[in-house]
N, C-alpha and C positions, 0 to 999 in steps of 0.2 A: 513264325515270328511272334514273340512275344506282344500284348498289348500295350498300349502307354501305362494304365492302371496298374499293371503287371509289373512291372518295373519301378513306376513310383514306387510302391507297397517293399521293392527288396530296396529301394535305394533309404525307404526312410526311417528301415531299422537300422543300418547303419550312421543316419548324421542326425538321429534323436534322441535327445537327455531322456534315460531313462526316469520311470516315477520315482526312484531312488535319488537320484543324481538330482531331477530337479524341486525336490523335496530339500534336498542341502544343498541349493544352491541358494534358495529363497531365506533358508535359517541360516545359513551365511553370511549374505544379503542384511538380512535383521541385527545377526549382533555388531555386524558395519555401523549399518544407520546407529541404532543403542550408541556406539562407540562415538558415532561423531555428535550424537544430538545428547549427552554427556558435557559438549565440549559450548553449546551455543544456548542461546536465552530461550525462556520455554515458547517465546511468541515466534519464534523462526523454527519452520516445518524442515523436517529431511526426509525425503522421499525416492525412492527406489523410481530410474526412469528407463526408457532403452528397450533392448527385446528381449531382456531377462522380465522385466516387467512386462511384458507384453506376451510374454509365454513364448515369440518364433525364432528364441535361439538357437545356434546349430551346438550339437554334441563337442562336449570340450572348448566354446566359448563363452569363457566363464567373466569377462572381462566385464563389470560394474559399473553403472552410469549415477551416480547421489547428485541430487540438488538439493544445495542449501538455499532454504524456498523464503525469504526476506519482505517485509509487509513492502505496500509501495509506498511508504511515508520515508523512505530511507532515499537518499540521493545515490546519484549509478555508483559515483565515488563509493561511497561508505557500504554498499552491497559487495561491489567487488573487493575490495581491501578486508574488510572483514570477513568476509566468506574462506578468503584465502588465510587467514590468521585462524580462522575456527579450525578449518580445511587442515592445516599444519599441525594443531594441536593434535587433533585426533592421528596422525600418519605416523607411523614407523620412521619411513624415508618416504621421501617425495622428491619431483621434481616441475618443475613451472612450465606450462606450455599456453598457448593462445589461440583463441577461434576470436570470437566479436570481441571478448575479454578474457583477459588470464583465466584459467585453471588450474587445477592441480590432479600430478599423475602420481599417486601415492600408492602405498603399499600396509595394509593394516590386516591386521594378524595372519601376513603370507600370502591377503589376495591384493591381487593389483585389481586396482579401482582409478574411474576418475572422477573426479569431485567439482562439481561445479556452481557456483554461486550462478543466482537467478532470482528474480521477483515471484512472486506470487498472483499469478495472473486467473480468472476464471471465462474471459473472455479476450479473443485477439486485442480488441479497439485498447486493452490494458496493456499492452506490451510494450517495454523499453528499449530490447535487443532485442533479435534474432534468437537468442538461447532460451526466451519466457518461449517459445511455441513449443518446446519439447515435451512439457507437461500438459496443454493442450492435445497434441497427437497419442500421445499415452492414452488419457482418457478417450479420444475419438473411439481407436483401436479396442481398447477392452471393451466399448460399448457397443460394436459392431461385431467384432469378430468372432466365430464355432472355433470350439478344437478342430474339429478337421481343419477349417480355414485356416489354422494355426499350423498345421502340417503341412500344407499347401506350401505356405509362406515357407518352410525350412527348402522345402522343394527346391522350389524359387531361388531361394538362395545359393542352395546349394550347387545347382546346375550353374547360374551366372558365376560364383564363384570359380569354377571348375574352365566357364567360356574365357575369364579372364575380365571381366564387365561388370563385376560387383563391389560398391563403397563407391560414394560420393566427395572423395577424397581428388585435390584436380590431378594428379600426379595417374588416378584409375578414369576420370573420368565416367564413371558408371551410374550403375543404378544404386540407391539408397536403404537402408534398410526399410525406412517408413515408406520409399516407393513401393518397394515390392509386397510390403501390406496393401498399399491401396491397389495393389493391379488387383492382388485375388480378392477383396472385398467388393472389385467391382465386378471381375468376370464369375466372379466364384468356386474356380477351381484352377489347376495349373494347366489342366487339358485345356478349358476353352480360352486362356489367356493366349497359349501356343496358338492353338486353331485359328484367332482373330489376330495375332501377332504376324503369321504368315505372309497376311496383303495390307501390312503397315507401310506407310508411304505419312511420313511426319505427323505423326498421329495427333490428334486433339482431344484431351478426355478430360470435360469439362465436371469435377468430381465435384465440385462447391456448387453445382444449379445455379451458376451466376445468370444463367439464360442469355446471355452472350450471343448469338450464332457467329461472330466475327472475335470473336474470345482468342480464338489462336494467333490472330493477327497483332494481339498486345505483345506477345514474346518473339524477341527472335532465336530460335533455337527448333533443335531437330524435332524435338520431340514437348507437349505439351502436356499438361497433366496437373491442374487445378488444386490447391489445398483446400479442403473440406473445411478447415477450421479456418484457413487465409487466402481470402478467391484472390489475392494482387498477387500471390504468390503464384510460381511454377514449380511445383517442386522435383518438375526432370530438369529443372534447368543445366544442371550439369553434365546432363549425357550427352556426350558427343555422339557426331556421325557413325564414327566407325564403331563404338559400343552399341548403340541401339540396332546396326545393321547386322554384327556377328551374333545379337540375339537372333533377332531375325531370320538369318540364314539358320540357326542352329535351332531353332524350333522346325522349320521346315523339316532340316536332315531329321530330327530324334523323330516327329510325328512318322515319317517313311520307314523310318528303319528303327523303334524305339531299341535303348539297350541303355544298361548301368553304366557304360563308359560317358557315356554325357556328363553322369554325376562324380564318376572317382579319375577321371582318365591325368595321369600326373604328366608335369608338363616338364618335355624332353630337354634336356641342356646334350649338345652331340657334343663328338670326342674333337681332340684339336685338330687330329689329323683330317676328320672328316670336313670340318669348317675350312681349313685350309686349302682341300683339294675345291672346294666347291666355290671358295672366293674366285681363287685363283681361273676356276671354269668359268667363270661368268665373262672375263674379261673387258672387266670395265675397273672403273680408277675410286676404289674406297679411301677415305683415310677418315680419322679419328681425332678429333681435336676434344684432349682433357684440359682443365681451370679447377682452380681451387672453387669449391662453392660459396657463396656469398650466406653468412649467417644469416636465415632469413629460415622463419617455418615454411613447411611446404608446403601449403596451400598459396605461400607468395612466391616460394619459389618456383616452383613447379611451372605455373602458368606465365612469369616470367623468361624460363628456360625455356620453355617452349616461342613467347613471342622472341629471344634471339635467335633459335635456330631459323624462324620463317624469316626473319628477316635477313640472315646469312643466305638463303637457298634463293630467295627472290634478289638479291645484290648476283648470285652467281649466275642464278639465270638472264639477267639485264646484262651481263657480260659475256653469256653466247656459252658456259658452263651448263649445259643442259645433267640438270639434276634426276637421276634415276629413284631417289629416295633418299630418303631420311629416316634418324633415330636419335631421340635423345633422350639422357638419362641422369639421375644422380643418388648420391646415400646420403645427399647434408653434407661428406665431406670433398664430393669431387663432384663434375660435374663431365660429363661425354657426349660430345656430338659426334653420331657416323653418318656420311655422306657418302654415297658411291655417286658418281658424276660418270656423264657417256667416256668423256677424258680427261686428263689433271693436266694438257698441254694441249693450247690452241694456236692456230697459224700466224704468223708475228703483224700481220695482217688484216684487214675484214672489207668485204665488199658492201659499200652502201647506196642503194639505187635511188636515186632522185627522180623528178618529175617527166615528166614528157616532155620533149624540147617545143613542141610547140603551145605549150602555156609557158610564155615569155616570163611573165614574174615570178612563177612561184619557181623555175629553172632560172632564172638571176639568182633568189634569193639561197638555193641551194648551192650554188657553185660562192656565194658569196660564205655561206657557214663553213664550206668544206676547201677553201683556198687554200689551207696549209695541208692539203691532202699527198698523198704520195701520190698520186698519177688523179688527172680528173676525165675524161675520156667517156665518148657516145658507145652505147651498146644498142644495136638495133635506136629506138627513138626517143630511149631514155638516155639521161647525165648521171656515168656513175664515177662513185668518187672509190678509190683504193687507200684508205687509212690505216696510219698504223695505231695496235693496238695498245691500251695503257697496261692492260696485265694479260699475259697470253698465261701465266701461269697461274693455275687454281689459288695454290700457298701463297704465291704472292699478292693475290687478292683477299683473300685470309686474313692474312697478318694485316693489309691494308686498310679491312674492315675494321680489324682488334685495334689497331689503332686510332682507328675514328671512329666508334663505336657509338657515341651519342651523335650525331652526326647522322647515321643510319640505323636509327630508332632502339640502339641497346636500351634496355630498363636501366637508369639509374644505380642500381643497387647492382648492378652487373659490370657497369662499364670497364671499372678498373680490374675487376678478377678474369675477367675475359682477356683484356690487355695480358698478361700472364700465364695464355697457354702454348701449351705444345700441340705440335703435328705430327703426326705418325703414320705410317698405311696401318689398315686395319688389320694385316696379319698380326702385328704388333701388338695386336690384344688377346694374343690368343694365349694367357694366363688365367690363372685360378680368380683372381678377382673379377676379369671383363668379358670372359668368356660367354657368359651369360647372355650381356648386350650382343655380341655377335650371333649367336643362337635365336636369340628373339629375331631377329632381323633378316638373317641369312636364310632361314626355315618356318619362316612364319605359313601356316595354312588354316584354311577354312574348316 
């Protein structure tokens, strides 16, 4: 059996810019910045930010982080608007996207870049937005981190990448890139991150020395992890359960058994045929409900589609639709819920057992809610009532939700494109475009 060490070493010549590569990345890089800071007054800095600047790129992620760096005598207004009118001037082609404030996804002499306006900050307590920390962690990072620690980190990534748990984006839910700098500058290497990752149970890694001991209990989320440059901050805020736990499990398996496939292993999409016999084997009741997607980015989206699907699956579950799982999904222009359910049809029926007859009142007050019951009748020493059901059918509870959707907590920005979808069984998706969703779903493993 190969060693972890072993492995690393073959996995990190393949997802490491070489000294070629990352030598014209960085003069690249240079005549961007040249190109934009051309375009802006000489007292506003541009500077190279991201893990091109931080050296823990992966091979072939050429993709450029510029902030146009703004004194803080300028108001949020005239930083943002101006940044993006510089932003513009210097770009080829561009297009407008949003985090705290606009950006710009531009494209200047062939490389795609994003370009973001930002104050000029050299300490937290200075910060206006969320977007001033990014030149703060830049700095942190160069001032801590070995080249080796810098191969670590491509490590890092690359392996999460591969687990399906990497990018801080809510749609991945994962780790971040500047998390996974701070895991290896605190354990020091990927070995002892995996090693200690092993017996993680909601970890707390108080990276700022806030000296806290009750530190973890400011956040609620799975996992904690302190910003060295902003102790109020969490910066695993984002990782869900189920990312930080398939790390977890996946450090176990690679330490027992290490091998390259942790780091390249590509992720299977099965044939229709096989999806179909294996739906069909399960014998439970899938179906598909597609909607147009609501124009919204996907950091609002995403976490909104998520809060309708829980609240679709909790409405069917209060209705006796015992939910086997979930899946939800979108590209921006559609959006897909799959639910497999025990059954899509329930008894026109439902038995609801009341009190004991001999507690007088609270057996009144039952027999008094359930009067328009279809039979009310003693069972051994209980009052039970036989009601009939308002939706014995999955879809009809569906479309019943779709049509009250604010009602039963849709988001806003949802209500009406929700109102607007189709049902389908989930064979139904077994096409070039959804195949995917069913693959993720139907074959998912450890």
């Amino acid at each position: 059996m190969q060693s972890p060490s072993a492995v690393f070493s073959k996995a990190l010549k393949r997802i490491k810019p070489t000294k070629k590569e990352q030598a014209r990345d960085l003069e690249q890089a240079d005549r961007i910045i040249s190109s934009i800071r051309s375009k802006v007054p000489k007292h506003i800095e541009v500077a190279l930010m991201g893990s091109v600047a931080k050296g823990t790129n992966l091979k072939g992620n050429r993709d450029f982080d510029i902030f146009i760096l703004f004194p803080r005598n300028y108001t949020h207004h005239e930083m943002s608007s101006l940044g993006l009118h510089y932003a513009k001037l210097a770009a080829h082609k561009h297009e407008l996207a949003y985090a705290e404030h606009p950006y710009l996804k531009a494209w200047i002499g062939g490389q795609r870049v994003d370009i973001v306006p930002s104050f000029k900050i050299d300490k937290i307590e200075e910060k206006a937005s969320s977007v001033d920390r990014s030149q703060l962690h830049t700095v942190y990072v160069n001032g801590k981190i070995t080249d080796k620690q810098r191969d670590e980190v491509r490590l890092l990534k690359k392996f999460m990448q591969t687990l399906g748990v990497y990018g801080a984006e809510l749609r991945v839910e994962g780790f971040s890139g500047y998390l996974c700098e701070l895991l290896i500058l605190h354990y020091g290497s990927l070995e002892k991150l995996m090693r200690s990752a092993c017996s993680y149970h909601r970890p707390v890694l108080d990276l700022a020395n806030t000296g806290n001991q009750d530190v973890g209990k400011l956040f609620d989320s799975p996992m904690v992890v302190t910003d060295p440059v902003d102790p109020r901050r969490n910066v695993a805020a984002v990782v869900s359960a189920t990312s930080l736990y398939r790390f977890v499990l996946a450090c176990r398996q690679f330490l027992s058994s290490p091998a390259t496939q942790f780091f390249f292993k590509e992720k299977e999409v099965h044939s229709k045929k096989k999806l179909s016999v294996l739906i069909s084997s399960r014998k439970t009741a899938s179906l598909a409900i597609l909607f147009p997607a609501p124009h919204l980015v996907e950091d609002i989206l995403w976490p909104q589609l998520k809060k309708t699907t829980l609240s679709l699956v909790n409405v069917l579950s209060q209705n006796d639709f015992e939910v086997f799982g979930y899946y939800y999904w979108s590209n921006s222009k559609e959006c897909v819920i799959l639910l497999e359910l025990q059954c899509e049809t329930l008894p026109a029926v439902r038995k609801l057992y009341g009190p004991a007859v001999w507690m007088q009142k609270p057996t009144e007050d039952f027999m008094r809610a359930h009067k328009s019951a279809c039979n009310l009748h003693i069972e051994h020493e209980r009052v039970t009532a036989m009601e009939k059901r308002q939706f014995a059918s999955a879809q009809a509870l569906i479309l019943h939700f779709a049509k009250n959707g604010q009602k039963f907590g849709v988001p806003g920005n949802f209500v009406h494109n929700f109102s607007r979808l189709k049902i389908l069984s989930a064979n139904r998706l077994l096409d070039k475009k959804h195949i995917e969703i069913l693959s993720d779903y139907f074959t998912r493993t450890v």
